[in-house]
N, CA, C and O atoms as a GROMACS GRO file, in nm:
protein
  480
    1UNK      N    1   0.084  -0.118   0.000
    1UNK     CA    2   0.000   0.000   0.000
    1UNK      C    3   0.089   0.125   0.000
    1UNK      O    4   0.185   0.137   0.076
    2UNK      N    5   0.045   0.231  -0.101
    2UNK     CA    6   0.142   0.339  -0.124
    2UNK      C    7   0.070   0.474   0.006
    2UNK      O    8  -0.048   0.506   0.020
    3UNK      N    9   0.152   0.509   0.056
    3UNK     CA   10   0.148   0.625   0.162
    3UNK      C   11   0.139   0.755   0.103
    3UNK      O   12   0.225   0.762   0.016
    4UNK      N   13   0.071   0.864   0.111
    4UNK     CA   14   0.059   0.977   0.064
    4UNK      C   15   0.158   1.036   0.038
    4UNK      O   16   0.247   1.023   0.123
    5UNK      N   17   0.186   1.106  -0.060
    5UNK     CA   18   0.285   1.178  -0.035
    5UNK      C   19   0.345   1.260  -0.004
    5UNK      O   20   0.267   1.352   0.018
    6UNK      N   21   0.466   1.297   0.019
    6UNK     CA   22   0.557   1.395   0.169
    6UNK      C   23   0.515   1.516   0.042
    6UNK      O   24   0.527   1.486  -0.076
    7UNK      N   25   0.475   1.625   0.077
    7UNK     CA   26   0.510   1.742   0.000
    7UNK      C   27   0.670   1.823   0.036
    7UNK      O   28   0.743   1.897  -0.029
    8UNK      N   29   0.675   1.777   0.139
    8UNK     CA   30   0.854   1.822   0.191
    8UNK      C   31   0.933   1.786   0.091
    8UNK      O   32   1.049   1.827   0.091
    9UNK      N   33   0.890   1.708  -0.007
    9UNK     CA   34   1.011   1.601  -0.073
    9UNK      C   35   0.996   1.775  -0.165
    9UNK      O   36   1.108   1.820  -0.186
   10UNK      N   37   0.901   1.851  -0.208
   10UNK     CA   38   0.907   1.956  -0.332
   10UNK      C   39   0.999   2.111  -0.233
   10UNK      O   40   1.048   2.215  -0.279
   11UNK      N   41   0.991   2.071  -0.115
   11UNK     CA   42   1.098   2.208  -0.066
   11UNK      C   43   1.229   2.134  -0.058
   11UNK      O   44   1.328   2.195  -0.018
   12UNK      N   45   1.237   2.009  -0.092
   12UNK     CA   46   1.420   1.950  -0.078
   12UNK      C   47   1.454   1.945  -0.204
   12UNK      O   48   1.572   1.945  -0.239
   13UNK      N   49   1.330   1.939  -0.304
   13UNK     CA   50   1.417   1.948  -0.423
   13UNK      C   51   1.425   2.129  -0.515
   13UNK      O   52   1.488   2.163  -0.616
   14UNK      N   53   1.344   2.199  -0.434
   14UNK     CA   54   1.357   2.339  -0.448
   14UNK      C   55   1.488   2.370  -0.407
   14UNK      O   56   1.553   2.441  -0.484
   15UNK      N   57   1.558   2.321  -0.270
   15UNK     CA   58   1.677   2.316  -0.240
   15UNK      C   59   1.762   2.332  -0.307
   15UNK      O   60   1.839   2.427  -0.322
   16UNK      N   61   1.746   2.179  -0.381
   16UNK     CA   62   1.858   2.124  -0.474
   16UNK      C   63   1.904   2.197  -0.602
   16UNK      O   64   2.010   2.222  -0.660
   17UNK      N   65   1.733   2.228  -0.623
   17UNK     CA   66   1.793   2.322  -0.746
   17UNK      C   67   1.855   2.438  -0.782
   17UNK      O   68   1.913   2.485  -0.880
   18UNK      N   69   1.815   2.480  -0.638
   18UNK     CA   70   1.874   2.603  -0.639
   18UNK      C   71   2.036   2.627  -0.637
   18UNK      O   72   2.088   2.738  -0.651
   19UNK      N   73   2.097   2.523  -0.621
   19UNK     CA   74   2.250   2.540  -0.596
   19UNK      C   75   2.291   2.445  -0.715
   19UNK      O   76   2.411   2.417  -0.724
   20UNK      N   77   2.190   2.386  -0.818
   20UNK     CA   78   2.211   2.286  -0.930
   20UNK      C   79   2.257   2.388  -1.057
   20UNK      O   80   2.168   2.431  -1.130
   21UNK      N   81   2.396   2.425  -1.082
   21UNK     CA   82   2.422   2.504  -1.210
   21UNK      C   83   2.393   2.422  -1.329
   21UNK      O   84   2.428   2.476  -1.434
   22UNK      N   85   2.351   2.332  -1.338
   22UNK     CA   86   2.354   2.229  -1.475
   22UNK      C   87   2.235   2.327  -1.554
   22UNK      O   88   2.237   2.357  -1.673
   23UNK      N   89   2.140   2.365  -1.459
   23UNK     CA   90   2.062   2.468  -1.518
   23UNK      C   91   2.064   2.588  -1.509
   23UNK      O   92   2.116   2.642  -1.412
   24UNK      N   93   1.994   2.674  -1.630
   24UNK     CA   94   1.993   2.784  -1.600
   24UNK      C   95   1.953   2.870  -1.488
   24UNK      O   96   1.849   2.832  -1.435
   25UNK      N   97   2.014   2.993  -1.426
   25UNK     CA   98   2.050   2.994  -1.277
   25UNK      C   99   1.857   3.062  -1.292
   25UNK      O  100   1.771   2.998  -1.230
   26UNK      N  101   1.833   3.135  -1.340
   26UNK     CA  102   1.656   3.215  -1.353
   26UNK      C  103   1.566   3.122  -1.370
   26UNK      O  104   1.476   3.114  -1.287
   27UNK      N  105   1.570   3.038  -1.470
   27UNK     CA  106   1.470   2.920  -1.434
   27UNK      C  107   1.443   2.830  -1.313
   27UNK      O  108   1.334   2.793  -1.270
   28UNK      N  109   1.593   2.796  -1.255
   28UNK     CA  110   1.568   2.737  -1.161
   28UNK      C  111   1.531   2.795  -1.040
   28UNK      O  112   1.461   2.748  -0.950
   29UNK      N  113   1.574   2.878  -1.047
   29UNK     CA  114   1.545   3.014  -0.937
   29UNK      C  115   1.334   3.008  -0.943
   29UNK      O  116   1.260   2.960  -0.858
   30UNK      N  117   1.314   3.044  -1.015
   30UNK     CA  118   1.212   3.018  -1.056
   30UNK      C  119   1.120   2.917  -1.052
   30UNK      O  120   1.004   2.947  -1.028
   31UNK      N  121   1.154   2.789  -1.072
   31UNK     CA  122   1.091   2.689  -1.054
   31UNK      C  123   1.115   2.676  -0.913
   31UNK      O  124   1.018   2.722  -0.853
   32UNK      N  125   1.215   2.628  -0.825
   32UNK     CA  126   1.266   2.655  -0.654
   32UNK      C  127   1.137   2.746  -0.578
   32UNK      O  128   1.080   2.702  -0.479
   33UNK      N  129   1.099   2.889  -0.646
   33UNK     CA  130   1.000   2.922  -0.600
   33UNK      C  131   0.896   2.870  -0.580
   33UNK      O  132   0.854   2.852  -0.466
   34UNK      N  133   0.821   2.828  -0.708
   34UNK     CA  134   0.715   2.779  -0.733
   34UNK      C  135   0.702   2.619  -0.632
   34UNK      O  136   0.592   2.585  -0.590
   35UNK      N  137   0.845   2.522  -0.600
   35UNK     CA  138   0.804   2.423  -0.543
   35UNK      C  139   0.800   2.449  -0.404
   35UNK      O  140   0.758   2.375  -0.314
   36UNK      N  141   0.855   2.579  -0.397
   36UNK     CA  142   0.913   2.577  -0.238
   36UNK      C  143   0.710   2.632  -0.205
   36UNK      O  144   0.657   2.592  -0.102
   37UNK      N  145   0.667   2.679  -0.257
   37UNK     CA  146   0.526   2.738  -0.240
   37UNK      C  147   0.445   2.595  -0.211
   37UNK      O  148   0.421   2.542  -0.102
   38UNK      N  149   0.411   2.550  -0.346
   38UNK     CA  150   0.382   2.406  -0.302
   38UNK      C  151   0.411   2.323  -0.224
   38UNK      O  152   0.330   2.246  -0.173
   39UNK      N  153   0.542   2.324  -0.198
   39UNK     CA  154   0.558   2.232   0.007
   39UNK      C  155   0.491   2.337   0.096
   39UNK      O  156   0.481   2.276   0.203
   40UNK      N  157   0.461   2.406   0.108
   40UNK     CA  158   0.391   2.501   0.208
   40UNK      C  159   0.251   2.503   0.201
   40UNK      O  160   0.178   2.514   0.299
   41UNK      N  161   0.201   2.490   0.048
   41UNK     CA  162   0.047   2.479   0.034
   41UNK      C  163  -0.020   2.347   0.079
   41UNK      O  164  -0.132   2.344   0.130
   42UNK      N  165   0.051   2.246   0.058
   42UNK     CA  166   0.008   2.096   0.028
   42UNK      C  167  -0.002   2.056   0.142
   42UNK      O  168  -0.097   1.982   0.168
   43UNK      N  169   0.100   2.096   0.252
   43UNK     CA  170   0.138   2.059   0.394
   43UNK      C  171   0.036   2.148   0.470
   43UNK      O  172  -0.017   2.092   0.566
   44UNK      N  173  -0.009   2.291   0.443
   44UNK     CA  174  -0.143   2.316   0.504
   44UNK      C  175  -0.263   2.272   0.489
   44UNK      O  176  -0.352   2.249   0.571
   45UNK      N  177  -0.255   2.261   0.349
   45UNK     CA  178  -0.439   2.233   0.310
   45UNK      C  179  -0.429   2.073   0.398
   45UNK      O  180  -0.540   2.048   0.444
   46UNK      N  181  -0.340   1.979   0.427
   46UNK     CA  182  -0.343   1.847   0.449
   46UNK      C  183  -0.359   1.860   0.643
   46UNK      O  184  -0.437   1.818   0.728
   47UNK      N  185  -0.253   1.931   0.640
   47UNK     CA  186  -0.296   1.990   0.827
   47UNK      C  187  -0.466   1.996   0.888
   47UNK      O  188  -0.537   1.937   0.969
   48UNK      N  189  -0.473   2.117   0.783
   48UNK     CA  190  -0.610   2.182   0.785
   48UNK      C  191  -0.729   2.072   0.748
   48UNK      O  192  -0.835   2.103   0.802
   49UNK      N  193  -0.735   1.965   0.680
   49UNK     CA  194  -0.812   1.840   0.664
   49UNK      C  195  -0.797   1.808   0.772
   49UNK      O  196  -0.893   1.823   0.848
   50UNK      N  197  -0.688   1.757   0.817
   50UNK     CA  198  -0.710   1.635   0.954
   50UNK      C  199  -0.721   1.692   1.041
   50UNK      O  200  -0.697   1.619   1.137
   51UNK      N  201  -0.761   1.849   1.091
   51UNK     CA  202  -0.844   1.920   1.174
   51UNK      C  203  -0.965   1.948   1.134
   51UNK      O  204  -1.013   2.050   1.184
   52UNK      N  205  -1.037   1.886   1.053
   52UNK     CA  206  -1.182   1.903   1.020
   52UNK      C  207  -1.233   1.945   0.897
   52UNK      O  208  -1.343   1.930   0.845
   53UNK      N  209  -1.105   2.012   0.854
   53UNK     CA  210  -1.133   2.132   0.722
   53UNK      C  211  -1.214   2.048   0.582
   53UNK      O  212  -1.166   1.942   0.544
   54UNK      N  213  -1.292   2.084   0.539
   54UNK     CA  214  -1.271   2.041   0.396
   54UNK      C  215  -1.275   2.135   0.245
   54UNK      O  216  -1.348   2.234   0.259
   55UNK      N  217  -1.231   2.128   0.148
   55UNK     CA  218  -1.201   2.212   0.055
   55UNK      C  219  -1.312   2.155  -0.088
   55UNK      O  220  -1.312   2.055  -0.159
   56UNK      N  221  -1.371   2.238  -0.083
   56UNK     CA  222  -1.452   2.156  -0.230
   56UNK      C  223  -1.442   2.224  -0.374
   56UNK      O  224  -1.447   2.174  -0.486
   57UNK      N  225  -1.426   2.354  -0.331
   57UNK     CA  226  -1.408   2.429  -0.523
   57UNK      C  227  -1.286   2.443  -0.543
   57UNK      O  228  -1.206   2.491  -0.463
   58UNK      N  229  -1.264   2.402  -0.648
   58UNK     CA  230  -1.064   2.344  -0.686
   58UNK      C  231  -1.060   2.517  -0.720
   58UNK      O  232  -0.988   2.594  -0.656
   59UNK      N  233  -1.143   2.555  -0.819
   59UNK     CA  234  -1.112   2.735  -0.846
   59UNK      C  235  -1.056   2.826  -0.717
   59UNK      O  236  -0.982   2.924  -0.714
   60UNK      N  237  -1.112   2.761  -0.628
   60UNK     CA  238  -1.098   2.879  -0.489
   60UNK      C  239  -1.006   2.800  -0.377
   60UNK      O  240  -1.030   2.822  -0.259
   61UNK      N  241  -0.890   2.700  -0.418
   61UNK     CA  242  -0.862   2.607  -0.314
   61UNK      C  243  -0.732   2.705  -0.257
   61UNK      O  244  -0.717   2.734  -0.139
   62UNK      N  245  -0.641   2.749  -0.368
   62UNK     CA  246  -0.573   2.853  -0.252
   62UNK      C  247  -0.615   2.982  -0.154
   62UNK      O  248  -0.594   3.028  -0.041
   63UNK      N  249  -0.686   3.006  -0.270
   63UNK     CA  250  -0.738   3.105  -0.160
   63UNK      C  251  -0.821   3.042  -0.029
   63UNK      O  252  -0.796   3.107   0.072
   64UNK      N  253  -0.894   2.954  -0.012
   64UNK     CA  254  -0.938   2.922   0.066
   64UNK      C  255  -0.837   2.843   0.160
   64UNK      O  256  -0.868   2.847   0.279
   65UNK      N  257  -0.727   2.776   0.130
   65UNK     CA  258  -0.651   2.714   0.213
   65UNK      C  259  -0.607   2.820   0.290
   65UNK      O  260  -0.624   2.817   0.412
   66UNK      N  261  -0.524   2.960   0.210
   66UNK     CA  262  -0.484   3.051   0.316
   66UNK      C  263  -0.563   3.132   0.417
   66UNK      O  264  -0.531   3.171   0.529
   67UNK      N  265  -0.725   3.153   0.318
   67UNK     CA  266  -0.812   3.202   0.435
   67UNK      C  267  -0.832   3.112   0.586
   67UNK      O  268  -0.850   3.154   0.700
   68UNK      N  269  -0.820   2.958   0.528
   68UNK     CA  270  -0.920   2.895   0.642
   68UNK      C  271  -0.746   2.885   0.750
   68UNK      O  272  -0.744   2.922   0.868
   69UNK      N  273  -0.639   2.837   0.690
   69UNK     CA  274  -0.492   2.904   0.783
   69UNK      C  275  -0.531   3.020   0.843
   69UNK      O  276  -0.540   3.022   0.965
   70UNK      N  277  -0.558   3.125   0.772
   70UNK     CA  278  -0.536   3.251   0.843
   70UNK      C  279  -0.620   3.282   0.978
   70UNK      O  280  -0.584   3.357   1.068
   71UNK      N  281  -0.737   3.208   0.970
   71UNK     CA  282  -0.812   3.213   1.085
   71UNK      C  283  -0.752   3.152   1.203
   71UNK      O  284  -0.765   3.195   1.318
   72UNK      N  285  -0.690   3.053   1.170
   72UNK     CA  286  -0.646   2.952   1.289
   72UNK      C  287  -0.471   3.020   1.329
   72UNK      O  288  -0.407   3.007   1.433
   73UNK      N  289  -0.442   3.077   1.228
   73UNK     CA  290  -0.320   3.131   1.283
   73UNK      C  291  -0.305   3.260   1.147
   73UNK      O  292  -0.288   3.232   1.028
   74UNK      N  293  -0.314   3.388   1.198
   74UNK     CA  294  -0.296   3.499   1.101
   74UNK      C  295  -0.158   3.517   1.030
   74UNK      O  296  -0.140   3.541   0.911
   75UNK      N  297  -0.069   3.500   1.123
   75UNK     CA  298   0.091   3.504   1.059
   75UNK      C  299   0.135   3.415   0.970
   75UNK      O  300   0.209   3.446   0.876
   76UNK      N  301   0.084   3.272   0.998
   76UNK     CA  302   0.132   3.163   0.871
   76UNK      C  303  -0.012   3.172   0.761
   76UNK      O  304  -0.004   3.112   0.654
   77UNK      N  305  -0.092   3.220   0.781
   77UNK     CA  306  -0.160   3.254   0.668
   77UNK      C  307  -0.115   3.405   0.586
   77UNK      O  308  -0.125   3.439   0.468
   78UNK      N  309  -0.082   3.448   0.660
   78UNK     CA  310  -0.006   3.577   0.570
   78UNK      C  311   0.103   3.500   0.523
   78UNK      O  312   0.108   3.498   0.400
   79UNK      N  313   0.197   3.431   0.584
   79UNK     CA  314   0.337   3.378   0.502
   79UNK      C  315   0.341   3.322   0.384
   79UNK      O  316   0.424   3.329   0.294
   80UNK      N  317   0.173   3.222   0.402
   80UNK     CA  318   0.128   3.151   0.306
   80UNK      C  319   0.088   3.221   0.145
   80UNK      O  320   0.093   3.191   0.026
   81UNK      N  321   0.047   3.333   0.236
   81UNK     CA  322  -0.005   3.403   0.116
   81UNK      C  323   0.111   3.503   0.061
   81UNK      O  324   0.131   3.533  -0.057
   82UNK      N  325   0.176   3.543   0.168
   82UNK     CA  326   0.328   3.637   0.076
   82UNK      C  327   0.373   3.513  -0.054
   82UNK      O  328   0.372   3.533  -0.175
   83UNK      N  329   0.403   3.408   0.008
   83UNK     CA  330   0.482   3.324  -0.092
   83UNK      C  331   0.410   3.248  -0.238
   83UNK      O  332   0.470   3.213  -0.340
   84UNK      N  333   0.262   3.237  -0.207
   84UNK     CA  334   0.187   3.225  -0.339
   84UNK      C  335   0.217   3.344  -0.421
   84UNK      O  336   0.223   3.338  -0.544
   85UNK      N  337   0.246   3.503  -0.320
   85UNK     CA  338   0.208   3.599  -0.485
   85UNK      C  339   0.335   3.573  -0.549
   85UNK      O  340   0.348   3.605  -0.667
   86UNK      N  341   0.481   3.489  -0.453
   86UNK     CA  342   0.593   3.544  -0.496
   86UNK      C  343   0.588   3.397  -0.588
   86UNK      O  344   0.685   3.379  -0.661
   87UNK      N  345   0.524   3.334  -0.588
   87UNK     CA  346   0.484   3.203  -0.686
   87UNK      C  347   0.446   3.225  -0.807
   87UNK      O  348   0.490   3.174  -0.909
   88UNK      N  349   0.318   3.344  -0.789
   88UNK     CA  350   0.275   3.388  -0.899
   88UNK      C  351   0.347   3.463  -1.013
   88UNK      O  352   0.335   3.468  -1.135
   89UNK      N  353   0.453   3.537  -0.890
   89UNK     CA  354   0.519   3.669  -1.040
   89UNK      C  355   0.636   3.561  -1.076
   89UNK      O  356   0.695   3.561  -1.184
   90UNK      N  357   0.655   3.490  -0.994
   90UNK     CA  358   0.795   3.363  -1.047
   90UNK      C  359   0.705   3.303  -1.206
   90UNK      O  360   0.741   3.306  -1.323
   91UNK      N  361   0.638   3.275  -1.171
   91UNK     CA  362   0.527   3.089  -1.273
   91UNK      C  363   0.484   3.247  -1.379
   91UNK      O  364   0.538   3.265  -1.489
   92UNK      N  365   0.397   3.330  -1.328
   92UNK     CA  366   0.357   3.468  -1.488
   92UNK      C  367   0.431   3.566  -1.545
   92UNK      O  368   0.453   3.594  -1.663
   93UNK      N  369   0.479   3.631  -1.410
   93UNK     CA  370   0.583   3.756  -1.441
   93UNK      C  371   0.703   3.726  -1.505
   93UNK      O  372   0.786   3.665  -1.438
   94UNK      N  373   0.731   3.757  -1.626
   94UNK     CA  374   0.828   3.707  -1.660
   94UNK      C  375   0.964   3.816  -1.627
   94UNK      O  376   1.079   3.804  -1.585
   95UNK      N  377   0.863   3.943  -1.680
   95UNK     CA  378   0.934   4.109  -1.608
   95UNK      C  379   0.990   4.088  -1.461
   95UNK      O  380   1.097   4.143  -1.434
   96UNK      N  381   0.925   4.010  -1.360
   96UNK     CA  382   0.987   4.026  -1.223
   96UNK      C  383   1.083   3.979  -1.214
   96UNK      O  384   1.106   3.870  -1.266
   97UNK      N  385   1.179   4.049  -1.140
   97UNK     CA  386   1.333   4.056  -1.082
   97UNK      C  387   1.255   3.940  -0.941
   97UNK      O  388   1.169   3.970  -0.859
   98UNK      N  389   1.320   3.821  -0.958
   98UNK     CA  390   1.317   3.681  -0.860
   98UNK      C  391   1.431   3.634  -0.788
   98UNK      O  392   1.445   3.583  -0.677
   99UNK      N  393   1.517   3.667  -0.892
   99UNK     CA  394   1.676   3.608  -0.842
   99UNK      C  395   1.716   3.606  -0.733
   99UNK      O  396   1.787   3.512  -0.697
  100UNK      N  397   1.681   3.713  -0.643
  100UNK     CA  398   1.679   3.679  -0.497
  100UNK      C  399   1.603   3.630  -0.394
  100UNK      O  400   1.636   3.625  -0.275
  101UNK      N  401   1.490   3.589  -0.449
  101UNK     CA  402   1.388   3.525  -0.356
  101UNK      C  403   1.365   3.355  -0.344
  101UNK      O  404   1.275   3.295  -0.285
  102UNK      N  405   1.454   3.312  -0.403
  102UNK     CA  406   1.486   3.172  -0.406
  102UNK      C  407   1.518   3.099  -0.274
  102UNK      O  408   1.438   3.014  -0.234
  103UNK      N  409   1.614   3.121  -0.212
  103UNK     CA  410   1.636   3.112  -0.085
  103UNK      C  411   1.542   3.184   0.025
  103UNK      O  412   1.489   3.134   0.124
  104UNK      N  413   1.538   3.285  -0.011
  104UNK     CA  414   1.405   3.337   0.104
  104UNK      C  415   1.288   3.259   0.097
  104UNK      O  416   1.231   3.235   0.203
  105UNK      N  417   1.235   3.208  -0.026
  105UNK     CA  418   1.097   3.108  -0.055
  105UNK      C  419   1.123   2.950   0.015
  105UNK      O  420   1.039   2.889   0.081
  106UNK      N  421   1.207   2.921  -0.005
  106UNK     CA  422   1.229   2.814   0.067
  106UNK      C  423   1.282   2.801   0.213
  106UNK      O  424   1.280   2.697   0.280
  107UNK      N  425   1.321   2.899   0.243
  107UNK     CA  426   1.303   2.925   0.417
  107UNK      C  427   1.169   2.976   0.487
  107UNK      O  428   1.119   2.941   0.594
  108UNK      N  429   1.142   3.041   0.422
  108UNK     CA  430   0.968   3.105   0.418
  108UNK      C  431   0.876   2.937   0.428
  108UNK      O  432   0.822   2.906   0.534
  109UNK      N  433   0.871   2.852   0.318
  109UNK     CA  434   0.821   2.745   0.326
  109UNK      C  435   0.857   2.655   0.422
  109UNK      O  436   0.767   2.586   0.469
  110UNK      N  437   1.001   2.636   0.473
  110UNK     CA  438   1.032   2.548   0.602
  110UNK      C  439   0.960   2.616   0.730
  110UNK      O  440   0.900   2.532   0.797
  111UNK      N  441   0.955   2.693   0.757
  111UNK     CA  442   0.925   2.794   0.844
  111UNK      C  443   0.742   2.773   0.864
  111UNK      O  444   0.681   2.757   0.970
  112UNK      N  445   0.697   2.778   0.753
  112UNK     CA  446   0.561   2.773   0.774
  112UNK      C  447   0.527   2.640   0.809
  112UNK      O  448   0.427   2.620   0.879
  113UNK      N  449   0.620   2.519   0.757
  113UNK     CA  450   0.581   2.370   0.724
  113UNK      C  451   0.578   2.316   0.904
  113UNK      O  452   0.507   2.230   0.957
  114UNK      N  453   0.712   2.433   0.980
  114UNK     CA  454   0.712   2.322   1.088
  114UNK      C  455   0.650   2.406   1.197
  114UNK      O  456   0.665   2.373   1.315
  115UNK      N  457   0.556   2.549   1.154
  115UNK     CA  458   0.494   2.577   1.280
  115UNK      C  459   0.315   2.508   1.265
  115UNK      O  460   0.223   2.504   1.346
  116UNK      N  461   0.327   2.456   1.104
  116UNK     CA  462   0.210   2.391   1.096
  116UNK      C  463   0.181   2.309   1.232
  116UNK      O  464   0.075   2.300   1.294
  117UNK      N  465   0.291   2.257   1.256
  117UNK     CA  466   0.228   2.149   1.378
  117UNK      C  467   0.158   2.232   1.517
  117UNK      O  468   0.080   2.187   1.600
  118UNK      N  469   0.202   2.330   1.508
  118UNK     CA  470   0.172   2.407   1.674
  118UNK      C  471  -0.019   2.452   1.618
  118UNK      O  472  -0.100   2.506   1.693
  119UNK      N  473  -0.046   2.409   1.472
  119UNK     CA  474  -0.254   2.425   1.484
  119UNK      C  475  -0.316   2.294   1.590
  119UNK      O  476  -0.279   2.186   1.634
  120UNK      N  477  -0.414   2.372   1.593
  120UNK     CA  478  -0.542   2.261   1.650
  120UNK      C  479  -0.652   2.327   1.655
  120UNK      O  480  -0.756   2.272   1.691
   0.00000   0.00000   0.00000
């Protein structure tokens, strides 16, 4: 029987990439964002289930993951939500200057992942 899977495994390989020159240093920078967001989203909305939560319109699931976070704790729902927009201008903006938020996104995401445990 296969076990769910760790979303941590997408902030270790945001890690990785980020110090991986085989690729280009902006893409990966870039993509690093985008996974380091996703270990932070996946690991709340999954928190937030096994405290009762449930999520039903896929259109409204981030926003609603960070609203229904933000109630139970305002600061990691703001963190949650700083690092989706910095997801967003990474994954649309092609104009946004990112290059330095690579490392901040993935400390931002550890940070949120392990005060997840202090909800109830």
């Amino acid at each position: 029987m296969r076990t769910s899977f760790d979303a941590r495994s997408f902030l270790h390989l945001a890690d990785r990439l980020l110090n991986d020159n085989r690729y280009e240093k902006e893409a990966r920078i870039r993509t690093a964002i985008g996974r380091a967001y996703y270990a932070a989203f996946l690991s709340a909305m999954k928190k937030l289930q096994g405290l009762g939560c449930s999520f039903k319109d896929v259109y409204r699931l981030h926003k609603d993951v960070i609203e229904m976070l933000s109630s139970r704790n305002g600061g990691l729902g703001s963190k949650l939500n700083d690092l989706l927009e910095y997801r967003v201008d990474a994954d649309y903006k092609m104009e946004a200057r990112v290059t330095h938020l690579g490392e901040k996104c993935c400390r931002l995401s550890e940070h949120i992942i392990n005060r997840l445990e202090e909800l109830h």
